[in-house]
C-alpha positions as CSV (number, residue, x, y, z in Angstrom):
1,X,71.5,152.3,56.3
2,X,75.2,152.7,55.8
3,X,75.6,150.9,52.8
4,X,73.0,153.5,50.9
5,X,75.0,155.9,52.5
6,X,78.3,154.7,51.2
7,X,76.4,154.6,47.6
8,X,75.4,158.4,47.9
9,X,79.1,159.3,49.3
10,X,80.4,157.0,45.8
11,X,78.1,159.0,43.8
12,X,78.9,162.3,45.3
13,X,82.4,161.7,44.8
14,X,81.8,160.7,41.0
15,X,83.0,157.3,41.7
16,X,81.2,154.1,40.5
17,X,79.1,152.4,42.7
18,X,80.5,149.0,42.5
19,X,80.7,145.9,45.0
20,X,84.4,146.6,45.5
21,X,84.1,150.4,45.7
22,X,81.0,150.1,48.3
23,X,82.8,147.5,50.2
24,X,85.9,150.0,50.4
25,X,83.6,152.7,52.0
26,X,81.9,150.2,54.6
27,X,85.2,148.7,55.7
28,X,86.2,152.2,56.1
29,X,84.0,153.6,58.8
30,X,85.6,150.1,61.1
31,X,82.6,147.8,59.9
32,X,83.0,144.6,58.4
33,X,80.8,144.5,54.8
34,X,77.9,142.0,54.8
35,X,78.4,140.9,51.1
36,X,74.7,139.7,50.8
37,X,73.6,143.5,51.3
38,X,76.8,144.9,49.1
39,X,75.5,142.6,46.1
40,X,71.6,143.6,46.3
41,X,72.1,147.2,46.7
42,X,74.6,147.9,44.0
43,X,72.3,145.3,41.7
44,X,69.1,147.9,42.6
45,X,70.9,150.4,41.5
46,X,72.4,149.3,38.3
47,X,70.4,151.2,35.7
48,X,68.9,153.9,38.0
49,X,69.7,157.7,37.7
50,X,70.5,158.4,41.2
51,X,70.3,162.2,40.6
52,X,67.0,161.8,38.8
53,X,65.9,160.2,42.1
54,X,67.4,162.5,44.4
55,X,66.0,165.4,42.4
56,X,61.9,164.0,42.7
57,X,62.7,163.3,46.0
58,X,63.6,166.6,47.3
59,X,60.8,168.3,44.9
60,X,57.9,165.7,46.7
61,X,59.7,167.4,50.0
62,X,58.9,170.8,49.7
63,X,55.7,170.3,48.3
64,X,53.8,169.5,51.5
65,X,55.6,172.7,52.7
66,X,54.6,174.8,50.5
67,X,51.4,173.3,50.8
68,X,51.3,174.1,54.3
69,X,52.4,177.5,54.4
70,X,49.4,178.1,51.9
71,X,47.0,176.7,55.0
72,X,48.6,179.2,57.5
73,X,47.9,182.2,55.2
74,X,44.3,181.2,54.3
75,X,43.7,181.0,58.0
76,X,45.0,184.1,58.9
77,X,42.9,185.7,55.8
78,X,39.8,183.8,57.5
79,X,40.4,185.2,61.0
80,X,40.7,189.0,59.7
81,X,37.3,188.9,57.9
82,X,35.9,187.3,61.2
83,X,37.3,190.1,63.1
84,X,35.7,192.8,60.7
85,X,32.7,190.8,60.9
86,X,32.1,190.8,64.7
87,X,33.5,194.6,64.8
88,X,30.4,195.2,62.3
89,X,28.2,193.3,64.6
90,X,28.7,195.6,67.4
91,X,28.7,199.0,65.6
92,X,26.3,197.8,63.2
């Protein structure tokens, strides 16, 4: 997990995310890099638009939120008309 962080401190920073550069951040925290998982992360990440990703990813994050929020106010719309409903029932 610290190696994709170091990648999203590089590309915070503006720097590019390279074997050396990533290396550099890892050795930095008072790890030793594993080289095997330096080379496959910065080659699955060649080509890819990190901020593109980030962006999707925080969008598919608020929508179950949102799509909660909309539950909680269709239940409390429910429990008012069963309210009127039972208060109908007795005065009826």
């Amino acid at each position: 997990m610290e190696y994709v962080y170091g990648a999203l401190l590089l590309h915070k920073t503006g720097q590019e995310i390279s074997e050396a550069n990533l290396k550099k951040v890892i050795e930095a925290t008072g790890k030793e890099a594993d080289e095997a998982k330096v080379k496959v992360l910065v080659a699955s990440l060649k080509g890819l638009d990190i901020a593109k990703e980030l962006e999707s990813a925080s969008l598919m994050a608020a929508a179950p939120a949102a799509e909660a929020k909309q539950e909680k106010e269709e239940k409390k719309e429910e429990k008012a008309s069963e309210a009127a409903e039972g208060l109908s029932a007795l005065f009826g």
